[in-house]
C-alpha positions as CSV (number, residue, x, y, z in Angstrom):
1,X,20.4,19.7,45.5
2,X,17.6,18.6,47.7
3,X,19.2,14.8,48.2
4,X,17.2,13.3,46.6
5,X,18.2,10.9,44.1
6,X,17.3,11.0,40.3
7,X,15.1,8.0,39.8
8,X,13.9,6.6,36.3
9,X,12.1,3.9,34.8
10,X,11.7,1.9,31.6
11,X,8.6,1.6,29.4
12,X,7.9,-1.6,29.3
13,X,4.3,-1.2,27.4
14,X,4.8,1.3,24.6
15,X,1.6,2.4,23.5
16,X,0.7,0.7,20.5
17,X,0.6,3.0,17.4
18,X,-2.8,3.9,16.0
19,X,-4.2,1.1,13.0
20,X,-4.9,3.1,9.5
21,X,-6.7,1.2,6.8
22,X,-5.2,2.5,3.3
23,X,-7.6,1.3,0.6
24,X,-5.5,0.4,-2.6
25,X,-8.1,0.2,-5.9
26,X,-6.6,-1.4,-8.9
27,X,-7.9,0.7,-12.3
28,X,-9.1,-1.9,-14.8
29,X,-6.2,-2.1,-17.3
30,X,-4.2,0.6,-15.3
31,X,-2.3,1.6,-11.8
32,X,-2.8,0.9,-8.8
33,X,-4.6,3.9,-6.7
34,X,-4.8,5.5,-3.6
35,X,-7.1,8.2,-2.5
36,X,-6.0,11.3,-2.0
37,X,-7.8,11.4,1.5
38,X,-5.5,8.5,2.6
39,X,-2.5,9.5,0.8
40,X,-0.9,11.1,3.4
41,X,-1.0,8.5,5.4
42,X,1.4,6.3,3.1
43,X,5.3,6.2,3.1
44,X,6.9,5.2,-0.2
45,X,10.5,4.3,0.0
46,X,12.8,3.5,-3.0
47,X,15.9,1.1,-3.1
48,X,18.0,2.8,-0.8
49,X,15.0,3.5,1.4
50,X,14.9,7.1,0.3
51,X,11.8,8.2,1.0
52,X,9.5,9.5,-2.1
53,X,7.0,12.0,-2.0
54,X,4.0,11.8,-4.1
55,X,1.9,15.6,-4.8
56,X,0.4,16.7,-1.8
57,X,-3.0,16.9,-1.8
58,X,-3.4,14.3,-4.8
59,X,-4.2,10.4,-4.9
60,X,-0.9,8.1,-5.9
61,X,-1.5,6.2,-8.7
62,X,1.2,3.2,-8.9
63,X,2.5,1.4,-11.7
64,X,1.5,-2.4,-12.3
65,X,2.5,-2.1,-15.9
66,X,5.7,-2.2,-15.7
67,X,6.8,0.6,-18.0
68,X,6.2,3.5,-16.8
69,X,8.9,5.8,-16.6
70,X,8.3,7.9,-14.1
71,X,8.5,4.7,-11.3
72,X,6.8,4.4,-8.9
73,X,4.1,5.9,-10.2
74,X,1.7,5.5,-13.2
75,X,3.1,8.0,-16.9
76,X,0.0,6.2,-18.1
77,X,2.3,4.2,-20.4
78,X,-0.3,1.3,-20.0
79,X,-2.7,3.0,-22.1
80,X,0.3,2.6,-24.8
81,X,1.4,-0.7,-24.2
82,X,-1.5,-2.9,-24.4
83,X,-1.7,-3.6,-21.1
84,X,-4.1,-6.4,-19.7
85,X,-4.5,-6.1,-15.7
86,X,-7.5,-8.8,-15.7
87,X,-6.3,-11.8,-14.2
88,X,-6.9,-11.5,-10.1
89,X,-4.6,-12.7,-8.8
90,X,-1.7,-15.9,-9.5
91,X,-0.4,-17.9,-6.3
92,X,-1.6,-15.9,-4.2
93,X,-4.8,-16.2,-1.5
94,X,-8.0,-14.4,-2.3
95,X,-9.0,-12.1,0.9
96,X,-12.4,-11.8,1.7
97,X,-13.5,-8.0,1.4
98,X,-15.1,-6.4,4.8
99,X,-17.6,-5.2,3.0
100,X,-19.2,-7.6,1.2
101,X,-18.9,-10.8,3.9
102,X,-20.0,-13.4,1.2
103,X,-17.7,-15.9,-0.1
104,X,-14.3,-15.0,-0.4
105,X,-13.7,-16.6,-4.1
106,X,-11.9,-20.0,-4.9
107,X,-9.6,-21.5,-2.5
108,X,-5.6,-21.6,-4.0
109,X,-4.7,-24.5,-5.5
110,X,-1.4,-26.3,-4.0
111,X,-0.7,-27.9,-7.4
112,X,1.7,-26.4,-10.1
């Protein structure tokens, strides 16, 4: 040994890990959708925080249904159900999209 002794020190600052945007489009009537360019960057977990791997290379599509049977993702049992994914949004606040800086909608009502 040289006598010198082993020194160390803590990160106190960890670098900060980079923001992704994931886009999530809701099909009129249907699931819920990413794009297969941000796919990969999305972690899908079940109960036991298993963690579920959609086809690479492919978007996810995500059941709001409710039926599918293949959860969490879309069988396209909405088509077959009657499905009705119109309303917005219920208790919930409206976000104003990036895009399109204009109003963002209604303000939530505190009555129920």
């Amino acid at each position: 040994m040289n006598g010198k002794a082993l020194s160390y020190s803590r990160l106190t600052n960890p670098v900060p890990a980079p923001i992704v945007t994931i886009t999530i489009r809701l099909k009129r009537n249907g699931p819920y959708v990413i794009a297969a360019e941000e796919a990969s960057e999305v972690v899908i977990l079940d109960a036991d925080g298993t963690r579920v791997m959609p086809e690479s290379g492919r978007s996810i599509a995500l059941c709001r249904c409710g039926a599918s049977s293949t959860k969490p993702f879309c069988d396209r049992s909405h088509r077959e159900n009657g499905f009705d994914g119109s309303i917005r949004w219920t208790d919930c606040y409206p976000v104003q999209n990036p895009v399109d800086q204009g109003s963002a909608g209604p303000a939530p009502s505190d009555s129920k």
